[in-house]
C-alpha positions in Angstrom: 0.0 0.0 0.0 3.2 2.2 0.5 4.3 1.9 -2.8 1.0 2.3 -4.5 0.6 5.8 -2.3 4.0 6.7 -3.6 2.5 5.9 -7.3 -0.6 7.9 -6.9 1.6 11.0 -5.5 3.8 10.8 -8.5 1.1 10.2 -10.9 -1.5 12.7 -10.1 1.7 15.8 -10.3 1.7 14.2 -13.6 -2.2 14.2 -14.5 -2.5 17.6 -13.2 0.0 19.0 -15.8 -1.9 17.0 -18.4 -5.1 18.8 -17.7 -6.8 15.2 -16.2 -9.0 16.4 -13.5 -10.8 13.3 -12.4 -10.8 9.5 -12.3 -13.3 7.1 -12.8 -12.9 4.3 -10.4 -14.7 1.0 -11.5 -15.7 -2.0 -10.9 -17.4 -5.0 -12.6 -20.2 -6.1 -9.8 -21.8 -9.9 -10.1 -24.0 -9.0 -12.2 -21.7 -8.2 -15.2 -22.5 -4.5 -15.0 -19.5 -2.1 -14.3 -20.3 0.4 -11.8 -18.6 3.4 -10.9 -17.3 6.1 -7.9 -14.9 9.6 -9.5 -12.4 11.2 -7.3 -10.7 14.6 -8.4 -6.8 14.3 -9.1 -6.5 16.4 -5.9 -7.4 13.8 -3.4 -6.0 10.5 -6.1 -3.5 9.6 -3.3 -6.0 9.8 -0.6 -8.2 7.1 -2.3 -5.3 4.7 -2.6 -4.2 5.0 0.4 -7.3 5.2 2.3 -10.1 3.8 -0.4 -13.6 5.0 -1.4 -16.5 3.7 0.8 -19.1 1.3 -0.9 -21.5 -0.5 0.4 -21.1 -4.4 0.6 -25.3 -4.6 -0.8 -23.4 -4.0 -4.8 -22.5 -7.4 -4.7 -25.9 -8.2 -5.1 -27.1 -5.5 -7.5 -29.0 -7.6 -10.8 -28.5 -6.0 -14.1 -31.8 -4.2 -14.3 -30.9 -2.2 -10.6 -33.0 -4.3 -8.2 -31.2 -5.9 -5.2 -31.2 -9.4 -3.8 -29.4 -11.0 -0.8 -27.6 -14.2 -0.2 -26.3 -15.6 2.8 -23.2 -14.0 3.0 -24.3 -10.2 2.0 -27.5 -8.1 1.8 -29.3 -5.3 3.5 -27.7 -1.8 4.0 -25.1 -2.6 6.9 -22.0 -2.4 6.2 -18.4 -0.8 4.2 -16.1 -1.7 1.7 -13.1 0.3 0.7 -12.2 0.7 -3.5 -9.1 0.6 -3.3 -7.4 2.2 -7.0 -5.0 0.3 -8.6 -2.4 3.1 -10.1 0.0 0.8 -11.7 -3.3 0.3 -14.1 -4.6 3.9 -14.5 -4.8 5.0 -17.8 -5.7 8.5 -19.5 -9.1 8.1 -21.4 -8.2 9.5 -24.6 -12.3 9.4 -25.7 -13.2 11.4 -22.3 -10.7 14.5 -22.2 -9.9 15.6 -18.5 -10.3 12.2 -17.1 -8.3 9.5 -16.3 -9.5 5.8 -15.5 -8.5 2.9 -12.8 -9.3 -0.3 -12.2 -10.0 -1.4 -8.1 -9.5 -3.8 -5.8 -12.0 -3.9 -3.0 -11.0 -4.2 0.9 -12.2 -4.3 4.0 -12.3 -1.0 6.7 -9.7 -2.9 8.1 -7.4 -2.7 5.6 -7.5 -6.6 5.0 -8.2 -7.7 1.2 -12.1 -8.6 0.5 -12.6 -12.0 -0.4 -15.9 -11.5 -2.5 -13.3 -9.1 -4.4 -13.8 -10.6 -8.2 -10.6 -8.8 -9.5 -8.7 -10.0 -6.2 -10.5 -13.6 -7.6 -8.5 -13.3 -10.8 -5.2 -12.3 -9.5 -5.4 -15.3 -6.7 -5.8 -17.7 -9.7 -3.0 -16.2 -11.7 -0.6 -16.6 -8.4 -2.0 -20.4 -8.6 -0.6 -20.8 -12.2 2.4 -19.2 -11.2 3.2 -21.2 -8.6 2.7 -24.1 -11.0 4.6 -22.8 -13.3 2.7 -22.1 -15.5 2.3 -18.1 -17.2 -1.0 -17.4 -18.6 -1.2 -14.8 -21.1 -4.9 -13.9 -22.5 -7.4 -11.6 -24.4 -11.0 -10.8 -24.7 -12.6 -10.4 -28.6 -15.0 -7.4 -28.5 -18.1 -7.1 -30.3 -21.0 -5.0 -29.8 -23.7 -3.5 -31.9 -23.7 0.3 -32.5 -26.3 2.7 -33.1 -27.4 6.7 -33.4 -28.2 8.2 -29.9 -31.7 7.7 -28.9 -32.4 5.4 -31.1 -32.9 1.5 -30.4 -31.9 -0.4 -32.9 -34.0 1.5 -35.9 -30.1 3.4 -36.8 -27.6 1.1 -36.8 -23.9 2.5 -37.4 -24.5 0.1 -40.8 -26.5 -2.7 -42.4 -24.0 -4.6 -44.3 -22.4 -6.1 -46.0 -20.7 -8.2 -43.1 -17.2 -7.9 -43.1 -17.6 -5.2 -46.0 -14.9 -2.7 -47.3 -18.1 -0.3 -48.1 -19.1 -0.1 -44.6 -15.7 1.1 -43.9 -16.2 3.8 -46.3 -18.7 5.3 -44.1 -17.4 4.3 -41.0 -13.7 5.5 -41.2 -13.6 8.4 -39.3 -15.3 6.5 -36.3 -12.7 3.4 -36.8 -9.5 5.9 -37.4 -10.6 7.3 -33.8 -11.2 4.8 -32.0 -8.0 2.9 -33.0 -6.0 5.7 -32.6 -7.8 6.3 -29.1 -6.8 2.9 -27.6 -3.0 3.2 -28.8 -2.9 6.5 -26.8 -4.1 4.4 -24.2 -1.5 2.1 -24.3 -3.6 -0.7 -25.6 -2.3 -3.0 -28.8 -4.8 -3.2 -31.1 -4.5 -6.4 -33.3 -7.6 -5.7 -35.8 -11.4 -4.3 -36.6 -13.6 -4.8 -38.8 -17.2 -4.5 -39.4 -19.0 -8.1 -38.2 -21.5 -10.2 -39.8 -24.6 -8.3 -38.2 -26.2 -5.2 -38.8 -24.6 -2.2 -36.8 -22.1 -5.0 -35.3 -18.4 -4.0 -35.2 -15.3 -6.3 -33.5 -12.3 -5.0 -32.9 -9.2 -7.7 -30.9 -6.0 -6.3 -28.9 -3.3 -7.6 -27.9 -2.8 -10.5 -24.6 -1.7 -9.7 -21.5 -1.7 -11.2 -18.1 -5.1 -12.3 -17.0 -5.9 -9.3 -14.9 -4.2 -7.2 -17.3 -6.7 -8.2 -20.1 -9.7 -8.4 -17.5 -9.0 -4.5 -17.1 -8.0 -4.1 -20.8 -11.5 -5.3 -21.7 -13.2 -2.7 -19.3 -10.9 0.1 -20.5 -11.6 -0.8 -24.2 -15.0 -1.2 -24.0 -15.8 2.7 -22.0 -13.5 3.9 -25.0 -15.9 2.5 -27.4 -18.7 4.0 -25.6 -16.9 7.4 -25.1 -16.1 7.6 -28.9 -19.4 6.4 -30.0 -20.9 9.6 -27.8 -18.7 11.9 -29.1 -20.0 11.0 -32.7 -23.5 11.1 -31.7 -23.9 7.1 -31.5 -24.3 4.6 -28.4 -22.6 1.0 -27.9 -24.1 -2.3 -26.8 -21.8 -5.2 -25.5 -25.2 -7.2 -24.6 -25.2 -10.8 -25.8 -28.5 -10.3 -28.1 -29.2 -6.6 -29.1 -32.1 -7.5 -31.8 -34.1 -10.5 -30.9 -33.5 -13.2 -33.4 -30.6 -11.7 -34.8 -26.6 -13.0 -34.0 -25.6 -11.7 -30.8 -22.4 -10.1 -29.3 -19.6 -12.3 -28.1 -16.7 -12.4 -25.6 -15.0 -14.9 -27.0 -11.9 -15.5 -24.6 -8.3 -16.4 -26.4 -5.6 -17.8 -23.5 -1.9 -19.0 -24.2 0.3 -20.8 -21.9 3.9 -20.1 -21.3 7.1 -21.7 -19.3 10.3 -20.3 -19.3 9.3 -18.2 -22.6 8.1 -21.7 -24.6 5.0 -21.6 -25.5 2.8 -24.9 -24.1 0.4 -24.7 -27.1 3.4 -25.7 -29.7 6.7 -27.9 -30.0 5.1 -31.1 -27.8 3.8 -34.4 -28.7 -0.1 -33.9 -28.0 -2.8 -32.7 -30.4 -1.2 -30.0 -33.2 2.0 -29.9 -31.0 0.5 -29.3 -27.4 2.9 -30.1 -24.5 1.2 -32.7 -22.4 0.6 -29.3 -19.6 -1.2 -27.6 -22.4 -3.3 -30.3 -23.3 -3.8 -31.2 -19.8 -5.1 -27.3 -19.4 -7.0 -27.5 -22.1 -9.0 -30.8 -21.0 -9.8 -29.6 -17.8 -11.1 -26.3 -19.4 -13.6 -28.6 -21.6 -14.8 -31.0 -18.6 -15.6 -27.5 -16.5 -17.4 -26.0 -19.3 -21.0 -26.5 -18.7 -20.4 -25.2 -15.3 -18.3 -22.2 -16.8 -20.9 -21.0 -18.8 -22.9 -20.0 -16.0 -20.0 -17.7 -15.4 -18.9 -17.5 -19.0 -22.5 -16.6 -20.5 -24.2 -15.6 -17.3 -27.2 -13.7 -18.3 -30.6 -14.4 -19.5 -30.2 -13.4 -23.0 -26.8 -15.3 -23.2 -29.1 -18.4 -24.1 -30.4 -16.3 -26.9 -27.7 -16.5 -28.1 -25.8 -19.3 -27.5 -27.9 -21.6 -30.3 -26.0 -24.1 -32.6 -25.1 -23.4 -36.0 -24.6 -19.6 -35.4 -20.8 -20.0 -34.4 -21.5 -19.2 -30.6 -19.9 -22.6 -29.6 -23.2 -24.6 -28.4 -21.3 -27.9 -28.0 -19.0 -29.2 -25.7 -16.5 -30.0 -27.7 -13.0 -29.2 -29.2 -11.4 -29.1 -32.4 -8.7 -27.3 -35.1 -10.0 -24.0 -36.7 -13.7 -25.1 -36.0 -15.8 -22.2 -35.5 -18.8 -24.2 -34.1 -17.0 -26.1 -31.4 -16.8 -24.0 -27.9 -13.3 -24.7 -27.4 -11.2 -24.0 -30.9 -7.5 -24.5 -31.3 -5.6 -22.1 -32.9 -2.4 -23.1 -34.1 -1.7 -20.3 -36.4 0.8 -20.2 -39.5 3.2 -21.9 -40.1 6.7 -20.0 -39.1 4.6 -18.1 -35.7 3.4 -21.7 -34.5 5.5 -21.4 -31.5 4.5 -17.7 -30.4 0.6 -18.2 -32.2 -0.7 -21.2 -30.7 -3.3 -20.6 -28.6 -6.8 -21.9 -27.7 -10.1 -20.1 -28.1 -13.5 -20.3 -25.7 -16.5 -19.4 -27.8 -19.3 -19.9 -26.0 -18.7 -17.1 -23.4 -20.5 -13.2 -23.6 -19.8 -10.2 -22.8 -22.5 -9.9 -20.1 -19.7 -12.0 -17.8 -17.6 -9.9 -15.3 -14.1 -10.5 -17.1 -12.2 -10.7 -13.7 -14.2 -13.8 -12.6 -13.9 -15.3 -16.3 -10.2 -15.0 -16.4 -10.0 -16.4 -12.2 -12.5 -19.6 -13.8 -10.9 -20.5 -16.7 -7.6 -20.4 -15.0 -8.9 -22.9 -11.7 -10.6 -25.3 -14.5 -7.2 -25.5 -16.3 -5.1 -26.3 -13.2 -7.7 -29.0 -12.3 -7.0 -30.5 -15.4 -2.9 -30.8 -15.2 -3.3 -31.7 -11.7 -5.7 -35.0 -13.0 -3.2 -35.2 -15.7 -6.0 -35.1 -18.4 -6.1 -35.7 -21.6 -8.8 -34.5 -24.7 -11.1 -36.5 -26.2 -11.1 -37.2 -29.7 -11.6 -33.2 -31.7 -14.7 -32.6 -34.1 -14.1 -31.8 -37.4 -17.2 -31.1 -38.4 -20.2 -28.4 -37.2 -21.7 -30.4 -33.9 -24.8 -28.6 -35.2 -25.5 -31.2 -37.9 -25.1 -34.1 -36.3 -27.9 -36.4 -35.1 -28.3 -37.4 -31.7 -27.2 -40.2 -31.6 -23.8 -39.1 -33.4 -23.6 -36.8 -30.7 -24.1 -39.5 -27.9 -21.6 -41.8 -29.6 -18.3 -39.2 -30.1 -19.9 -37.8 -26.1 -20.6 -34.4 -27.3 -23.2 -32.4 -25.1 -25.0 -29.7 -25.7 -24.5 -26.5 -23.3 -26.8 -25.5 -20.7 -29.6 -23.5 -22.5 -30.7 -21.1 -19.1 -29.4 -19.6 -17.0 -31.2 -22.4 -14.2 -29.5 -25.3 -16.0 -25.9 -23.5 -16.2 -26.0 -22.6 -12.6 -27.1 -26.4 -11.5 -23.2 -27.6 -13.4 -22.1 -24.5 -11.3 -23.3 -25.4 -8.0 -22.4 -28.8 -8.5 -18.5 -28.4 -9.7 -16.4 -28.9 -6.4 -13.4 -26.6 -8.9 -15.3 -23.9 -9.0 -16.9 -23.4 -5.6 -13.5 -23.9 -4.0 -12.1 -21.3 -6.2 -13.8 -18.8 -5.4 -14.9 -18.9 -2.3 -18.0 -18.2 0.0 -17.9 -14.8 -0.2 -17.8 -14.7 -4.1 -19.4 -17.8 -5.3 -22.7 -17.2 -2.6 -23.7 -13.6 -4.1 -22.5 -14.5 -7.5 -25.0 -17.6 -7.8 -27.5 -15.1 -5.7 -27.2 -12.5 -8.1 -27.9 -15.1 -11.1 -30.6 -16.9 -9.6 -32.8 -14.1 -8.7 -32.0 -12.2 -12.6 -33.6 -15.8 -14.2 -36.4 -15.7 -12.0 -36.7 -11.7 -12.9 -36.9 -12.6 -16.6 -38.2 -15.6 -16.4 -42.0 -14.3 -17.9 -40.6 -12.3 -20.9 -41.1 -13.0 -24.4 -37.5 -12.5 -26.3 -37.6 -8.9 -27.4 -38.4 -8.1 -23.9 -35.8 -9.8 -22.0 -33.1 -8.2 -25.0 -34.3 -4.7 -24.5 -34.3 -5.0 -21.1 -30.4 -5.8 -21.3 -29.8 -3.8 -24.4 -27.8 -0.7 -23.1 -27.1 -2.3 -19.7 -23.5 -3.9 -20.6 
């Protein structure tokens, strides 16, 4: 805490001469939905020494504002402390005069929280340290984009998907943005316009797991931020038109030891070391359970349908697009720095930090069974009958929210990971959002979410 103090005192002399003036704090609650406190630059320092008071009730929110209980938090008694990480603060290059840092939430006694999701990840990432592994990630970013106070009637464009004349009339927008994130320090691999109307993707560069976790959240307020200033609004929501393909978060993850990459140069599948496929396999036997924190919300089963490349099955295989888990080996001469592995089937209505803390305790279950993958599928799962699906043991993902969280509550991994105080209001918080929705015909439950995420 010392040295972070020291870091805030340096950094807001910096800010100050940089014209920043305030900084968003955040957070991404249970719920998926990333909340909020500002400080001035003035009292920065105070706030990470000292932390911003919130109460322990946010760990309960639901996405539409109402607020639930569990037994480990609920009602209005209580503090926690935000606690600013400054080593992550960034200047929002979309939002002049304001700078932006991810937190870590404490107790009034100074002692880390243990329902803190972020504090979730970075425990996990020790865990793979310590096993020697180094876990390098990134989220893919879509979202669907349209003219202020509109729905869905004005869409940033209506095709063609993946179209060099959308770009025509989107290229002052895309020149900004891009340019906006590399003033903010992020890598930004590619964009494009996506398959859907007024969909756009964009993918940046990995990082550590916590480092992409925030990434994501940084990345995704400078879409918003840009889309305001050119009179537009962003959706990250899973469905934003009922009936139409839906946004995903699809998660890429590489795994390193002493600067070898565990996805290339070993005996396994495509060149995985027996570690990597080990990580991998224990990924894939979690996975109906880690889609109830993968694909969390109601409208994620919207989405996640077969034959619409949202990863519906249970399954893994080489370049396939239809499996949840694909396996990227990349071309030939970057095989050993490309390889990496793909989860499909996740949204961007997850909280990133308990994503990247999930996929992380699923993987070290695996290489501590010593696990191995089944056989891959080649073809779309999709297509296959049931009884071809029985025969090569492919399932089908949950399709709720109820059935996701019944693999959750049931996977011994998971529940140890993350603890009472995390995993109680997390399955709360999900629990009480299907039984919110649980009435609504599809257009209601996606506007309902629309401009939440």
């Amino acid at each position: 805490m010392a040295r972070r103090a020291d870091q805030a005192r340096t950094l807001a002399e910096s800010l100050s001469t940089q014209g920043i003036r305030v900084v968003a704090l955040s957070q991404v609650d249970n719920a998926g939905v990333t909340r909020v406190k500002t400080v001035p630059v003035s009292v920065f320092e105070r706030a990470v020494k000292y932390g911003i008071g919130m109460s322990p009730v946010f760990e309960v929110f639901l996405v539409n504002d109402s607020i639930t209980s569990s037994d480990e938090v609920g009602g209005p008694v209580g503090d926690l402390r935000l606690m600013p990480d400054p080593s992550a603060l960034r200047v929002l290059a979309a939002q002049p005069g304001w700078a932006w840092a991810p937190v870590d939430k404490h107790t009034q006694e100074g002692e880390v929280y243990p329902g803190c999701q972020r504090t979730f990840a970075k425990r996990m990432t020790r865990r793979a340290a310590d096993a020697g592994i180094e876990v390098r990630m990134t989220f893919e970013l879509e979202w669907f984009q349209a003219t202020a106070g509109s729905e869905v009637e004005s869409p940033i464009h209506t095709g063609p998907g993946y179209g060099l004349p959308v770009l025509a009339t989107i290229s002052d927008y895309a020149r900004d943005l891009i340019v906006a994130l590399e003033e903010e320090g992020v890598g930004v691999d590619q964009f494009h316009p996506e398959y859907a109307m007024g969909q756009l993707e964009i993918s940046v560069a990995p990082a550590d797991p916590v480092g992409a976790a925030d990434t994501t959240v940084l990345v995704r307020q400078t879409i918003r931020a840009l889309a305001a200033r050119h009179g537009m609004r962003a959706s990250f929501s899973p469905v934003v038109i009922a009936g139409h393909v839906g946004n995903g978060g699809h998660v890429h993850f590489s795994l390193w030891c002493d600067g070898k990459n565990l996805f290339a140069g070993g005996r396994g599948p495509y060149g995985m070391t027996e570690t990597g496929e080990a990580f991998v396999a224990g990924v894939l036997a979690e996975l109906p359970a880690l889609v109830a924190v993968g694909s969390p919300s109601v409208p994620s089963y919207l989405r996640l349908i077969p034959s619409h490349w949202a990863g519906a099955f249970a399954c893994w295989g080489r370049e396939n697009r239809e499996a949840a888990i694909r396996f990227v080996t990349g071309m030939v001469g970057t095989r050993e720095t490309a390889a990496n592995t793909e989860v499909k089937c996740f949204d961007q209505s997850a909280n990133p930090y308990l994503v990247t803390g999930a996929l992380i305790a699923a993987g070290l279950a695996g290489v501590e069974r010593d696990l191995r993958l089944p056989d891959e599928v080649t073809v779309d799962p999709g297509g296959l009958s049931a009884e071809e699906l029985a025969d090569r043991g492919i399932h089908r993902l949950p399709r709720s929210v109820e059935e996701a969280l019944s693999h959750l509550e049931k996977s011994d991994v998971l529940r140890d990971a993350m603890g009472p105080m995390l995993f109680g209001p997390f399955t709360a918080v999900r629990r009480a959002e299907a039984e919110a929705f649980a009435d609504l015909e599809p257009e209601k439950i996606v506007a309902a979410h629309r401009w939440r995420y």
